[in-house]
ZALO-855560 format. One record per residue (C-alpha): x, z, y; residue in three letters. Coordinates in steps of 0.25 Angstrom, whole numbers, padded with zeros to 4 digits, always signed. Layout:
N
XZYALA...
***
This chain:
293
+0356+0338+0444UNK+0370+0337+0451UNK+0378+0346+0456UNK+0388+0348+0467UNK+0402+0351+0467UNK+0410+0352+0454UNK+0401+0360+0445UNK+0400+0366+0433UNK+0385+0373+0430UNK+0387+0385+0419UNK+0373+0391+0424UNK+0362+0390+0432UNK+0350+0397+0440UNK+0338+0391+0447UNK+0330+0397+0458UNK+0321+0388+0462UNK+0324+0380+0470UNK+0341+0385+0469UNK+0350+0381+0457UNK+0361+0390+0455UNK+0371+0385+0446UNK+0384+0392+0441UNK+0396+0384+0441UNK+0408+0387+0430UNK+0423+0382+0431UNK+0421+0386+0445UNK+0427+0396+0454UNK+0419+0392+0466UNK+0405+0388+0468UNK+0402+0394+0455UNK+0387+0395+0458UNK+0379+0383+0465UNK+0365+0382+0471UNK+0357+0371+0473UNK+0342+0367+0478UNK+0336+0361+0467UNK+0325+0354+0475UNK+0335+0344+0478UNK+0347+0348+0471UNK+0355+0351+0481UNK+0369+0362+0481UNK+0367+0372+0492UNK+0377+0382+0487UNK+0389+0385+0479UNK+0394+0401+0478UNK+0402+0411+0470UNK+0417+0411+0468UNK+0426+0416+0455UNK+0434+0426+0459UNK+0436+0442+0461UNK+0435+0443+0476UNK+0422+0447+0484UNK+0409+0438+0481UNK+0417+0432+0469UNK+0414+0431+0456UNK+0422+0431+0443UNK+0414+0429+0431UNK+0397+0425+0437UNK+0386+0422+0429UNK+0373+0418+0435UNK+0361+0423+0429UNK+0346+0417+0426UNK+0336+0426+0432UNK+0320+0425+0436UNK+0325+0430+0449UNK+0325+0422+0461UNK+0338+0425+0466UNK+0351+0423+0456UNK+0360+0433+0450UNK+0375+0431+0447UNK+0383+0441+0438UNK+0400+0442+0438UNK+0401+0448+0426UNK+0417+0452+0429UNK+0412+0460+0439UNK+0406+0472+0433UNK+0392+0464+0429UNK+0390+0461+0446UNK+0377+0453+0446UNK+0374+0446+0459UNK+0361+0444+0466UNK+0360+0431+0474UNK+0347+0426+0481UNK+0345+0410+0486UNK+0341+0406+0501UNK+0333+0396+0503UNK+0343+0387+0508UNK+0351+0391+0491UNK+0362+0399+0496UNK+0364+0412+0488UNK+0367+0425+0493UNK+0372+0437+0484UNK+0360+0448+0486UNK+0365+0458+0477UNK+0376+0463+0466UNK+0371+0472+0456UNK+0380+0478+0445UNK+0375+0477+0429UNK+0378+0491+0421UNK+0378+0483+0410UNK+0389+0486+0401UNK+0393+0472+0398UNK+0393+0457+0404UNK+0377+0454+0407UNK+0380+0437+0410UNK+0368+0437+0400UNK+0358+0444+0406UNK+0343+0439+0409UNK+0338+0446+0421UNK+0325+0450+0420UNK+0324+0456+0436UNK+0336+0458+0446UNK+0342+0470+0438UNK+0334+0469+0426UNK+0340+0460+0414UNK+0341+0457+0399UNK+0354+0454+0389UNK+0358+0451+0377UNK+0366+0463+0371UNK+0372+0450+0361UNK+0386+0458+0357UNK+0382+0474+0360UNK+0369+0475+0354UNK+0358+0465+0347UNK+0349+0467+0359UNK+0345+0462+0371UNK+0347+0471+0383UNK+0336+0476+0396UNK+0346+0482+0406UNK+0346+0483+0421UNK+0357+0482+0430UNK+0359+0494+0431UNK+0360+0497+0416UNK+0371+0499+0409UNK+0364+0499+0394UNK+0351+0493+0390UNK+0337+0497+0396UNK+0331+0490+0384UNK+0336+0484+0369UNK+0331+0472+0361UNK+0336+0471+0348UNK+0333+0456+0344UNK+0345+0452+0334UNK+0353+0460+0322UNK+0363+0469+0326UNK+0372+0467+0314UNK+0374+0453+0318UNK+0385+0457+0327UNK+0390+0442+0333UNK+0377+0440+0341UNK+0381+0424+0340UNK+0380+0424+0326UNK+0365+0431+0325UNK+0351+0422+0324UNK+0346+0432+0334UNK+0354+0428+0346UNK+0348+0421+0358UNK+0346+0422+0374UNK+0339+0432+0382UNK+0333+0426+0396UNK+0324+0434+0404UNK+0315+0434+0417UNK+0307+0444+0424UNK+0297+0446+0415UNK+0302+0441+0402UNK+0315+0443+0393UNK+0318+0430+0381UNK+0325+0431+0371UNK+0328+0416+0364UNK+0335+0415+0351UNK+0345+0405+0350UNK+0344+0402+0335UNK+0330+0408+0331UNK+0319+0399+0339UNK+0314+0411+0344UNK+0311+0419+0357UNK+0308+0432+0362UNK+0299+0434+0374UNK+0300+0449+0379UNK+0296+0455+0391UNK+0305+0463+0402UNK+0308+0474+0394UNK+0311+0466+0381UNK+0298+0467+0375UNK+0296+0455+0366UNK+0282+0447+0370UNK+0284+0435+0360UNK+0294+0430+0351UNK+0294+0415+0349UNK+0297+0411+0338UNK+0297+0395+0329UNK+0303+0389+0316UNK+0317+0386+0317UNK+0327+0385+0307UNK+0338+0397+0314UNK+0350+0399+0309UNK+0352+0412+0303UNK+0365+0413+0299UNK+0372+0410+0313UNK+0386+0401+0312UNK+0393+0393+0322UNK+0386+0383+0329UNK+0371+0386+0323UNK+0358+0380+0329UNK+0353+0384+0341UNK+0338+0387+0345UNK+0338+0392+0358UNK+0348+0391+0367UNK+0349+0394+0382UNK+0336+0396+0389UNK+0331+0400+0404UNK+0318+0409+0406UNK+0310+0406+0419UNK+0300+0414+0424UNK+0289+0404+0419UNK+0296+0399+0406UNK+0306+0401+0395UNK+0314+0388+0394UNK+0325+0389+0381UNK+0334+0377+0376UNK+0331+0374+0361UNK+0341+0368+0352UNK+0340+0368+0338UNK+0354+0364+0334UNK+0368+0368+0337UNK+0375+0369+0349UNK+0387+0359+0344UNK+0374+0350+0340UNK+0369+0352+0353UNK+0382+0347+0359UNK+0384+0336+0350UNK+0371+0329+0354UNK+0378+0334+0370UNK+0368+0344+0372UNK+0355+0336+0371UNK+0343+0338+0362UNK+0340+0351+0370UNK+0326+0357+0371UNK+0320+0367+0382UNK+0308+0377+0376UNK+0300+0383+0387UNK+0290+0394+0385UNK+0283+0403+0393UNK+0285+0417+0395UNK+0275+0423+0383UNK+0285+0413+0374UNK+0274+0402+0373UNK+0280+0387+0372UNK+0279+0380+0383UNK+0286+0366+0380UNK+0300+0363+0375UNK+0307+0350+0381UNK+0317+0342+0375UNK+0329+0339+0386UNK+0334+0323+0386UNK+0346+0326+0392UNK+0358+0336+0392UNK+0354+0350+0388UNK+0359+0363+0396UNK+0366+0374+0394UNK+0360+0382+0403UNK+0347+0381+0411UNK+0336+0383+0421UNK+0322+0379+0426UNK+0316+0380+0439UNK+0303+0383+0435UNK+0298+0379+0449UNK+0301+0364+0444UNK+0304+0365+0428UNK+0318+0359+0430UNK+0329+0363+0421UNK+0344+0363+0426UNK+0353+0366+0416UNK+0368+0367+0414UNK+0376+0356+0406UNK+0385+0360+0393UNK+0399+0362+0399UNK+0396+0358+0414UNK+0389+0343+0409UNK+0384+0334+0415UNK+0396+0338+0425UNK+0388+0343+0441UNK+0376+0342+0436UNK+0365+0350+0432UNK+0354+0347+0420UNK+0339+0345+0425UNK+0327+0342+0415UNK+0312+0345+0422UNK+0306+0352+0412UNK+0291+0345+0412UNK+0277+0350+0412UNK+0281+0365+0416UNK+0272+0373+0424UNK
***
């Protein structure tokens, strides 16, 4: 999918039928929308800097809701509410505050206010909080507290979440947790794979990045390294979908260049996914994602 204007995607959103892609190595037009019925940019907003309606560090977020939220984590965990027209010009609804007593780039929102992290470096836990909260509502324990470099524990993963449903994938078991809202688990997926149990530098991946819909669960698997991954330049990729009870649905095998991060408009079962290091140069990755319903 081209793109306009010099470009560098790092993340994107979809709300159907509006992309919203993040630029980096910008100070300008950092964010971009475009119509994705016909592809078309309709506009570019957001400028670095510390004046009024800048920003200096933003992240923007994935989230079932059918606006878009952007956080400037520089500023005291400012999270900003933006809603689409239909003509795909945002405007800023709203600027909430997170309590929060650290960065929360990596939350998966759950509703408006209410979301989910991963404690990674304070606690082995993932985390229920709500805006307004300065310390957790809720604790999961889910890996070993005396591992204490969360990079070097089997147990790690990535937490997603929707408005019914909180996942936890594990990036070197081939597992994942199902749990309701309130991180209650439902079912744990679980099948035979070798995983590393001794983590060093550069160990196999299972599951990497991932995107959670409100009709699906759509995870890359790997099954090699990230420095194998690179050397066959990033192909061989595989996307596992399942349901929200954690039922397989199909897995599909990408022909071409795998992303680095992703979404699906599930009103088409498109993917549109980000290139390693801004590649293929303006452009965006698509792959129709066949026989969904």
């Amino acid at each position: 999918m081209p793109l306009q204007g010099i470009t560098c995607p790092v993340r994107i959103e979809v709300k159907h039928p509006f992309l919203i892609l993040q630029n980096m190595k910008r100070t300008d037009s950092l964010f971009h929308i475009y119509d994705l019925t016909n592809n078309e940019f309709k506009q570019a907003f957001v400028v670095i800097g510390q004046g009024p309606n800048e920003f200096i560090s933003p992240w923007l977020f994935h989230t079932p809701l059918a606006d878009f939220l952007i956080n400037d984590n520089n500023r005291k965990n400012l999270i900003y509410h933006f809603n689409i027209n239909e003509e795909g010009e945002s405007t800023c609804k709203e600027v909430k505050q997170a309590n929060y007593i650290t960065f929360i780039s990596d939350a998966a929102f759950i509703n408006d206010s209410l979301y989910v992290i991963d404690a990674m470096y304070l606690e082995p836990s993932l985390y229920l909080l709500n805006l307004q909260d300065e310390l957790p509502r809720k604790k999961k324990k889910y890996r070993d507290p005396a591992i204490f470099d969360y990079l070097a524990d089997p147990n790690s993963g990535n937490v997603y979440a929707n408005d019914n449903r909180i996942v936890f994938c594990y990036q070197y078991k081939k597992q994942i947790d199902f749990m309701d809202t309130d991180l209650n688990l439902i079912k744990r997926v679980k099948f035979k794979y070798a995983s590393p149990t001794n983590i060093q530098r550069d160990e196999k991946i299972s599951y990497g990045i991932g995107y959670l819909g409100k009709r699906y669960l759509y995870v890359m698997f790997f099954g090699t390294s990230w420095k194998e991954y690179r050397d066959v330049s990033f192909r061989e990729a595989f996307v596992e979908v399942f349901d929200l009870e954690g039922n397989p649905v199909v897995k599909y095998r990408l022909d071409g260049l795998g992303p680095v991060n992703f979404v699906v408009d599930e009103d088409t079962f498109t993917l549109y996914g980000v290139g390693s290091d801004g590649e293929p140069e303006d452009y965006l990755l698509v792959y129709k994602l066949r026989g969904l319903t």
